[in-house]
N, C-alpha and C positions, 0 to 999 in steps of 0.2 A: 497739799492734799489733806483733807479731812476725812477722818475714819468714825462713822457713828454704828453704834451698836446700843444693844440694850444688857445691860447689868442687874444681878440680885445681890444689895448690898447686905439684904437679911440673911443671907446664902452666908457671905462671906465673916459678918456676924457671931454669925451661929456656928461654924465651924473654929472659928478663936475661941468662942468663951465655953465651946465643948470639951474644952482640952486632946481630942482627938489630931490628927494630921492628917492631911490629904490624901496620903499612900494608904494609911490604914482603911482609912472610908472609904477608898477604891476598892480595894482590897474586899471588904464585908460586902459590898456593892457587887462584884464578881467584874469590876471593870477594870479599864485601862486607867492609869494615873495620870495621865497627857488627858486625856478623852476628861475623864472628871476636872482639871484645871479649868479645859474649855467652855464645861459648863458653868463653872463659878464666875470666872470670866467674860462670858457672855458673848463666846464664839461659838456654844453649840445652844441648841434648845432640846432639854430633856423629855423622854416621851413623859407621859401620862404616870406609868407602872415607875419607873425611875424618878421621880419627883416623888411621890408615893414612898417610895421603899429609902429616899435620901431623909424624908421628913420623921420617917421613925427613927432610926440612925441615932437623928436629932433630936428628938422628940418635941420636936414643932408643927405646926399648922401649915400645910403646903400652901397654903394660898399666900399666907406674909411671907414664908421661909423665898418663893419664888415671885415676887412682887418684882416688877422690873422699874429699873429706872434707865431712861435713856443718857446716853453721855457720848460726847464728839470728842475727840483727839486730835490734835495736829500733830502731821508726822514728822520725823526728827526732821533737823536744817540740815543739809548738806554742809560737808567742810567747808565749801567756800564762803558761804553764810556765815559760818562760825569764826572765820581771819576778824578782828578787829581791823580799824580801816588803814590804821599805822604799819597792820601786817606782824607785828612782833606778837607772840603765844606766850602769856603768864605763865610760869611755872605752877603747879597745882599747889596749894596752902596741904601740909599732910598734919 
């Protein structure tokens, strides 16, 4: 199964080289800290006011800060997918 969604890689960017944390900019934001992952992430789409008030924050340009790029996923394999065909499980390298 493929999962395609849309991403803002300037989003995520911009919040590393801000030195801020995700909790904080929720926080200043007055939002949830789940709720803003999914925006960065590109499971929620932010209103208009909230792009707006993320981009000062930042002090970026909304329009690149939320530029989307599309990107597909494949979902994990099943453990049976994962048996090599001998059946025997490598021990992890730690």
């Amino acid at each position: 199964m493929t999962i395609q969604r849309d991403i803002y890689p300037n989003l995520k960017l911009r919040i590393y080289t801000s030195g801020l944390r995700q909790n904080r900019i929720a926080k200043m934001l007055g939002i949830d800290e789940a709720h803003l992952s999914k925006i960065i992430n590109g499971f929620r789409e932010p209103s208009e006011e909230l792009r707006t008030r993320i981009a000062e924050i930042l002090h970026s340009d909304p329009t690149w800060l939320f530029h989307k790029v599309f990107v597909t996923e494949e979902s994990p394999l099943i453990d049976a997918e994962l048996t090599p065909p001998n059946g025997k499980v490598s021990e992890p390298i730690l």
